[in-house]
N, C-alpha and C positions, 0 to 999 in steps of 0.2 A: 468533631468526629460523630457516625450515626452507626449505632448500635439498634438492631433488631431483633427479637425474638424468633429461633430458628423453629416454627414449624412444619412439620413433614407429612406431606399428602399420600393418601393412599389410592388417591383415585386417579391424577390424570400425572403427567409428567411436567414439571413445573422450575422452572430456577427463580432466585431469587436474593440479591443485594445482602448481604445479613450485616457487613462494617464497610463503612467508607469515611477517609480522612485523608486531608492533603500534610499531609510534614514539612514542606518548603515549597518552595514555588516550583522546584524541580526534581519533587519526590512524592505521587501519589500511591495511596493504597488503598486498594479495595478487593473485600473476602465475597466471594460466592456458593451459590449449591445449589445444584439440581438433585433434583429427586421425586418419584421414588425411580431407582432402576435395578435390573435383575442383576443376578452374580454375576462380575464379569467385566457388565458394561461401563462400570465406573471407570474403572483401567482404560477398557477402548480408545473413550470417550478422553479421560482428562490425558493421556499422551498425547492425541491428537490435539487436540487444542491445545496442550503446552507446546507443541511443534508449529502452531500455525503462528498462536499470541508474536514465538520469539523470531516469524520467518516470512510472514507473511505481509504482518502488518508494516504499512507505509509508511515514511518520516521524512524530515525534510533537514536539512545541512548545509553546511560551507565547505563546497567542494575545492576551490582554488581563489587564490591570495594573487592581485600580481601589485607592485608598486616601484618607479624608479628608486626608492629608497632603501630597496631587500637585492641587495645584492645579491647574496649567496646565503642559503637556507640555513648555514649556523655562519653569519658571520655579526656583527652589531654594529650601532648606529650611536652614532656622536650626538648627544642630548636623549638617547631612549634605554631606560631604564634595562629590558630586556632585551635577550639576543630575539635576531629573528626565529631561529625554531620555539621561542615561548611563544613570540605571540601567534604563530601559525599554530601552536598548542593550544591555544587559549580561544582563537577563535576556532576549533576543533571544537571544543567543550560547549559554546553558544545554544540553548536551544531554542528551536524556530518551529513552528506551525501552519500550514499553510493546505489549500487547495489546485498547489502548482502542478501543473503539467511538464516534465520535464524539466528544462533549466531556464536562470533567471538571473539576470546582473544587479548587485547593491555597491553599495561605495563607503565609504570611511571617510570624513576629509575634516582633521581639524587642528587647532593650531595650537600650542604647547606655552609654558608649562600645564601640565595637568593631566587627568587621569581619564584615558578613553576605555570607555564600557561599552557593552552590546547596545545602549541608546544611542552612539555617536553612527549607526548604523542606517544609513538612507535603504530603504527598501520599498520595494510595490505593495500598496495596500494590502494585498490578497498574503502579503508575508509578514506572520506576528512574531513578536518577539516576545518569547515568554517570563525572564526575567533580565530587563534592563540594566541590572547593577552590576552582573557578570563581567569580571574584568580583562581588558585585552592588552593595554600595555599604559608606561608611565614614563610620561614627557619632563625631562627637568629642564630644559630648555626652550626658546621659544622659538621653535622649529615648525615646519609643516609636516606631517604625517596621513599622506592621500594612498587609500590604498581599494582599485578594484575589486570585486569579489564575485564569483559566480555558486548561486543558488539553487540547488538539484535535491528534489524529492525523489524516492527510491525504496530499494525494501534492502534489509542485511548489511553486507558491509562494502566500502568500496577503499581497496588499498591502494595507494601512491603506487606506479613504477616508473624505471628511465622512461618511458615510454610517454608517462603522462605531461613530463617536461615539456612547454612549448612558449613560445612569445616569453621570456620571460618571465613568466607564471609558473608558480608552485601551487602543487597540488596537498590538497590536504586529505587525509586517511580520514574517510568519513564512515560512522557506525550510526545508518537512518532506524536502527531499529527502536521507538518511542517505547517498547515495553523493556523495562532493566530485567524483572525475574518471572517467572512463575513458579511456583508449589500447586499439587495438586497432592490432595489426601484423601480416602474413603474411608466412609463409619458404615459398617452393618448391623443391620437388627434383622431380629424374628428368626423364626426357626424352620429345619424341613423344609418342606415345598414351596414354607411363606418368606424365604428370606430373601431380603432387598438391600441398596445399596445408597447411600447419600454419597456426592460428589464436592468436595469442596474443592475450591482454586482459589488463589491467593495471588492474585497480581500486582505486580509493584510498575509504575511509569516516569517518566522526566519531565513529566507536566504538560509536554504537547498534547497527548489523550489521555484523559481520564480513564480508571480502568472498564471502567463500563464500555465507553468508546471503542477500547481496544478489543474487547471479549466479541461484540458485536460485529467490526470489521473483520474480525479472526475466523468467525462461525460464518460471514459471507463469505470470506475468501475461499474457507473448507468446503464451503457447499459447491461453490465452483467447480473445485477439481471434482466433485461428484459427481456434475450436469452427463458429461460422456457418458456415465452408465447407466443411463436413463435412455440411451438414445438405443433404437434397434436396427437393422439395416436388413431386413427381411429378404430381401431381392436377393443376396449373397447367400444364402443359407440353402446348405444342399442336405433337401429334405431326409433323401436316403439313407443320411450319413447322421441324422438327427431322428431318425421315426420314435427311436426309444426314448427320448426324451420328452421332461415336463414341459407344456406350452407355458411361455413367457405374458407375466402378468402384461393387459396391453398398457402402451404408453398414454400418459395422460395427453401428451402435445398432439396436434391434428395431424395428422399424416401429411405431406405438401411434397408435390415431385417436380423437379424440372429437367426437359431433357438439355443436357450439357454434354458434347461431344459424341453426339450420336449414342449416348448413355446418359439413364433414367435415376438421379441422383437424390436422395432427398436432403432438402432446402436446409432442415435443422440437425443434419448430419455433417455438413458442413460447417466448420467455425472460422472466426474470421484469423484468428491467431495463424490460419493452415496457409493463411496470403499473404502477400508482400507488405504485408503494413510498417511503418515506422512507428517504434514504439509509441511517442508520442501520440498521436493518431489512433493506435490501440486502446489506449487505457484514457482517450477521450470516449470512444466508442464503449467499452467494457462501464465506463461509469454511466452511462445511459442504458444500461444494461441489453446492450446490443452484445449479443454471443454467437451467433451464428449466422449465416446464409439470409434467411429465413426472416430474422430480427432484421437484418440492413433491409433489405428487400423491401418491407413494408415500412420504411422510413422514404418521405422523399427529398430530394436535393434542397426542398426549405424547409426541410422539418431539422435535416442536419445540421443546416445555417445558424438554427435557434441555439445550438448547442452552444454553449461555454468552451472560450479558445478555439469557437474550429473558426478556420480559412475558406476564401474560395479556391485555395492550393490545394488544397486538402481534400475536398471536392473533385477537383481534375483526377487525383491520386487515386480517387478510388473508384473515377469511372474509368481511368486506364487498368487497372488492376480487373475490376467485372469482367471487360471487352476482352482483356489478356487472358485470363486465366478461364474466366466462363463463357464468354462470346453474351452474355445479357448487358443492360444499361438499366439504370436509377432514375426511374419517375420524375421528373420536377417538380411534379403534384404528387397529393397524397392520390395512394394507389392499394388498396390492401391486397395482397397476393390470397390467393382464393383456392 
């Protein structure tokens, strides 16, 4: 456990680690504080971020079981300790860590008597298994027990319906959210005009991110939803109907137009989320922090290649999509839009 001494700046805006300790392999804790901030903004501030920690951040799971051995979701198995819905419980419970883009197949295959844990778990490198000892079920015979699995990173919750039933396969009621709690609490000091606010947050996790990890993907995801209001669209703005108003701080981003449809668009007023992308393909894109128009634009067909996970399908996908939706095409060379 690291204990620090909480000092409070008066000069610039500052957060800073003050406890961190792990309590199990699938229960970290770590305390935080920002400070100093005005009356007020403590609140702002830590609802938001208690809203993003438990909604935003990403996690990884066992979405679906299938095996000829699971017949039917409560029914059980001659030599297996538990009925099928434990161990579709149990592998519910697993947790995993990863860099996956959407979904991913692992397998089970082992042979009985004996006791199969999340180690008897085949998966792709890129998917960690945080504590191996996690139990999934118990062989008193010496039977086979092979059972496919499908691996889906996500954000919230994702529940079972009839719907989700297909080939044989059960679905499992998956919760990717890697942060368990948060608490947020303010101390004020000072008096009068001079009074300010400390921000503590209190986060708890399942081991896949530490709390740090999580605070920082939380505060980028937050800033995200913020980008739009950063953006201005001046050409639409009818001056007469606005004379009385204050002029808007200007934007820091360069101005960029392209005409699209016999109409004069700007490039970082478009995002890509607004095109027919497949989610996957999204949030390969969003993690290269490609967000708009603008951002693809000055990427070229091999600069996207270098990416992790993409395709030359993927590729095709988004020069059909350009051609469709905007009549432009993607450079094959680097091109910087000007």
């Amino acid at each position: 456990m690291v204990r620090e001494k909480v000092i409070v700046s008066t000069r610039t805006l500052q957060w800073k680690c003050v406890e961190s300790r792990a309590d199990s392999k699938r229960l970290y804790y770590g305390r935080f504080i920002l400070s100093p901030l005005l009356k007020g903004q403590a609140d702002t501030i830590g609802i938001a971020m208690r809203r993003a920690l438990l909604g935003e951040v990403e996690g990884t799971c066992i979405t679906r079981a299938k095996s000829e051995k699971l017949p039917h979701e409560y029914s059980t198995i001659v030599g297996i300790q538990e009925s099928v819905h434990e161990i579709l419980m149990n592998l519910k419970e697993i947790v995993l860590r990863s860099n996956l883009y959407g979904t991913c197949d692992a397998a089970i295959c082992v042979k009985g008597p004996g006791y199969v844990t999340a180690q008897d778990i085949i998966s792709p490198p890129y998917v960690e298994i945080i504590d191996n000892t996690q139990h999934i079920a118990s062989l008193t015979e010496p039977i086979e027990l092979c059972i496919r699995l499908q691996i889906e990173r996500n954000r919230g919750y994702l529940i079972k319906t009839a719907k989700n039933f297909q080939d044989g396969s059960y679905p499992i009621d998956a919760v990717f959210m890697p942060v368990r709690n948060v608490n947020h609490s303010i101390h004020s000091y000072g008096t009068g005009n001079e009074k300010h606010e400390i921000l503590f947050l209190e986060i708890w996790t399942n081991g896949s991110l530490t709390p740090k990890e999580a605070l920082h993907e939380a505060a980028r995801n937050l800033i995200d939803l913020f980008i739009p209001f950063l953006q201005t669209e001046e050409e639409n703005l009818d001056l007469e109907d606005n004379q009385h108003m204050l002029p808007l701080r200007p934007s820091i981003l360069p101005e960029k137009v392209v005409k699209i449809k016999n109409q004069k668009i700007s490039l970082k007023s478009i995002f890509i989320d607004q095109s027919e992308l497949p989610p996957r393909l999204y949030n390969c894109l969003k993690r290269s922090n490609i967000y708009t128009l603008l951002d693809l634009l000055n990427n070229s067909q091999e600069d996207l290649m270098k990416m992790e996970h993409f395709r030359v399908e993927d590729i095709k996908r988004i020069l059909d999509i350009l051609e469709k939706n905007f009549g432009i095409d993607l450079p094959q060379n680097k091109v910087s839009i000007e």
